[in-house]
Structure formats: structure tokens, C-alpha cells
N, C-alpha and C positions, 0 to 999 in steps of 0.2 A: 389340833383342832378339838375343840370340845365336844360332847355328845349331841349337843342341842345344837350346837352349830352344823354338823354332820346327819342330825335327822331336818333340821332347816333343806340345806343343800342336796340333798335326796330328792324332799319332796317338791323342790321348785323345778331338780329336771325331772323327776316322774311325771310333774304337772306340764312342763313346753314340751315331753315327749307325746303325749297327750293331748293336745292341742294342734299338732302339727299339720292332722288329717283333719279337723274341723273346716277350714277355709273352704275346703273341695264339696264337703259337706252339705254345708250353709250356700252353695252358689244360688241366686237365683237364679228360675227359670223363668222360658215365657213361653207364653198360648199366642201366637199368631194367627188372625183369621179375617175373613171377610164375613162381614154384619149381613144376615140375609133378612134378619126380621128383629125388631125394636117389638119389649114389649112393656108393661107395668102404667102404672097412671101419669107420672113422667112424663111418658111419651105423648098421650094422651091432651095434657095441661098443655105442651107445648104446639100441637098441631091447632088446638083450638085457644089461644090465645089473644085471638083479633075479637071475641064476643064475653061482653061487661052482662054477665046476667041473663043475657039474650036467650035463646034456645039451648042454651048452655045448662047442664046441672051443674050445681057447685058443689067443688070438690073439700074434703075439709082432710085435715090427719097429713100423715110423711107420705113424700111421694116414694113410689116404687120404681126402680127401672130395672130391665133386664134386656138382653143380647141371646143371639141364635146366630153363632158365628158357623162358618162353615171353614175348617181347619185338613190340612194335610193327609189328617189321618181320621176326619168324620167329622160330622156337627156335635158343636157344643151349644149348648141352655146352659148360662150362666147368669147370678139372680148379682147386682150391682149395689153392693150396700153406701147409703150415704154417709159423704163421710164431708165435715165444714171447709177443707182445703179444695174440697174437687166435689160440687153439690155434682148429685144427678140427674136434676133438674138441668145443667149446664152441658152435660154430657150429653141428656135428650135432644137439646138445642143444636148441638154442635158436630151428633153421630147420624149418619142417615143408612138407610140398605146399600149394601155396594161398596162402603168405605173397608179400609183395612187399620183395622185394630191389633194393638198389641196388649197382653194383660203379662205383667211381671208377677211374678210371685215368689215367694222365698219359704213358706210353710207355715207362715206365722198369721196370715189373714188370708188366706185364697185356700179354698175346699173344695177341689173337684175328685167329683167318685168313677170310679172305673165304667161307671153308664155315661159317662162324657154331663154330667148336670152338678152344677154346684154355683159357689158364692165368690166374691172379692168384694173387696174394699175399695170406692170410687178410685182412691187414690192411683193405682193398681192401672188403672186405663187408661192409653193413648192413642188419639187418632196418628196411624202413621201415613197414612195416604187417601184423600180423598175419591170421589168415583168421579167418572169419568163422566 
């Protein structure tokens, strides 16, 4: 075997010895909780939707949305970034108090800090259970 074929062959198993622990690594996780309160303009747009101009201020810019879920191990404030696969506009529509949500994450777009308050990506959010 050549030298270069011998530093080749090193470094591909240094490299799968290497990788081996990554899968366990990279798992996602998930935030499980019940929605105790809807907040941001979102929500907002959505509850008053039945009035053209009316009593209505109009609202201009991205909507916002956020969750106050209430989880296992305490409440979380989490701020719901828009994302064109999953608006939050549709999230607003479709989440109410009571329902249980799941938020996946993997470390790549979901930011929560050790005071339970952070960020995801629309995408990120599932209704898994309506209220009752």
C-alpha cells in the first residue's frame, strides 16, 4: 500500500470513528405543553377578523405570535418566528388556550434559555391535541 493511500485509509476511519457519536448528539428534542395564553399581533388579526375597517385599527408590518405553554417542569414564553411553510397567522387560527402543543427542536432554529423564555421557527409547532 502506498503512503497516500495509507494516509487516505486513516483518515476516512478517524473520520466514521468520529461520527459515530454524532446521531445521539444531533437527536431532536421536544417541549410538550399546554397553551395557557396566545400572545403577539397574530393572535390579535385573527380574533378580530369579522370587521373591514370598522372599530378596527389597521394593522400594517409581520405579524407576531407567541405561546405560554405550561410544561412538566414549569411555564414557558416562547416568541414563534414566521416561517412561509407554516405562517403564524395560521398557527393563530388554528391554536387556542387549552390545546397541547409540541415544539420539536434540534439546536439549529429553537433558542430556549434556562429562564424557560425563548424563540422557534413556525415550522417547529404542532397541534397534538385539541381542548376539550
Amino acid at each position: 500500500m502506498k503512503l497516500y493511500q495509507k494516509i487516505l485509509a486513516t483518515g476516512a476511519l478517524i473520520g466514521a470513528i468520529g461520527l459515530t457519536g454524532c446521531g445521539e448528539q444531533l437527536k431532536p428534542q421536544t417541549l410538550e405543553g399546554t397553551v395557557k395564553e396566545e400572545f403577539g399581533t397574530a393572535s390579535r388579526i385573527v380574533e378580530s377578523s369579522g370587521a373591514i375597517f370598522g372599530n378596527e385599527s389597521v394593522k400594517f408590518g409581520d405579524p407576531t405570535y407567541g405561546l405560554v405553554l405550561e410544561a412538566n417542569d414549569g411555564t414557558y414564553t416562547i416568541n414563534i418566528r414566521d416561517y412561509w411553510k407554516k405562517p403564524v397567522i395560521a398557527l393563530a387560527k388554528a391554536i387556542e388556550p387549552g390545546d397541547r402543543v409540541r415544539i420539536t427542536f434540534d439546536y439549529m432554529g429553537t433558542r430556549i434559555g434556562n429562564d424557560k423564555v425563548g424563540t422557534t421557527p413556525s415550522t417547529t409547532v404542532d397541534v397534538i391535541e385539541k381542548a376539550k
